[in-house]
C-alpha positions in Angstrom: 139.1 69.2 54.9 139.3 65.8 56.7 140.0 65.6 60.1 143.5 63.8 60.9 142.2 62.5 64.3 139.1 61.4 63.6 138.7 61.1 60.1 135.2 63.6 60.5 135.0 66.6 58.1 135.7 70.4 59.4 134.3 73.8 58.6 135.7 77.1 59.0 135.4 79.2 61.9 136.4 82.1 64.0 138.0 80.8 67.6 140.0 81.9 70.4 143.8 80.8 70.0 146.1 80.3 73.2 149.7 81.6 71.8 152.8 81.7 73.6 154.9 84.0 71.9 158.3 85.3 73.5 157.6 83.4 76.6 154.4 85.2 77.3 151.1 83.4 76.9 148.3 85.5 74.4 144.8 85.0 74.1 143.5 85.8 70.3 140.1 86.2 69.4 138.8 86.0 66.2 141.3 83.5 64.5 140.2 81.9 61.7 140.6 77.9 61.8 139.3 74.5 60.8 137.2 73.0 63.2 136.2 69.6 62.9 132.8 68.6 63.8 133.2 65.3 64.8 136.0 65.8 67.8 136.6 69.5 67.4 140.2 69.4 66.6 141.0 72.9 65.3 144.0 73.4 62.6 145.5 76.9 61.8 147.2 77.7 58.6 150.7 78.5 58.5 150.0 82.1 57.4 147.3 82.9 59.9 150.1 81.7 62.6 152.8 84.0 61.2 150.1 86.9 61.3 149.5 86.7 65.0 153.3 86.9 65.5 153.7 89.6 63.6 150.5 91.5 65.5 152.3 90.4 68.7 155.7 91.8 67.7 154.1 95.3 67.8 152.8 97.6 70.0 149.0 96.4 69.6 145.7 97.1 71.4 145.0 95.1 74.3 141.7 94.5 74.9 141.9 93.1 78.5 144.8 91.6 81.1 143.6 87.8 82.7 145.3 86.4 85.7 145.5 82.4 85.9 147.3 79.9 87.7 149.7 77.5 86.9 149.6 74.4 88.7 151.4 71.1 88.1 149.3 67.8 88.4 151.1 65.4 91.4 152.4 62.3 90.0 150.1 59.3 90.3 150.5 55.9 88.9 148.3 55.3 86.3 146.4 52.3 86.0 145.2 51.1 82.2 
């Protein structure tokens, strides 16, 4: 596949997926996805997407709780 961004080719690989599903955020490992080599956009197929929601609208195994933080970046000008 051809990267929309870039234009460089991807390959297929197993990556860790941020997902917000029901207003909570999820971590997935293991995802399968299209990685391009050249910038390392990734690109999930439709089905793979539905699949994690389905996992995440059962009772599932969790394999470990994170805390983060969630901070908002002040508003600066921006010069270009």
């Amino acid at each position: 596949m051809t990267c929309a961004l870039c234009g460089g080719q991807t390959t297929q690989r197993r990556v860790k997926k941020q997902h917000w599903f029901h207003k909570q955020l999820y971590v997935i490992e293991d995802v399968p996805a299209e990685v391009c080599l050249e910038c390392g956009e990734r690109y999930f197929h439709a089905k793979v997407l539905d699949q994690i929601d389905r996992l995440l609208a059962t009772e599932h195994l969790v394999k470990a709780h994170l805390q983060v933080e969630v901070v908002s970046l002040p508003q600066v000008a921006v010069v270009m």
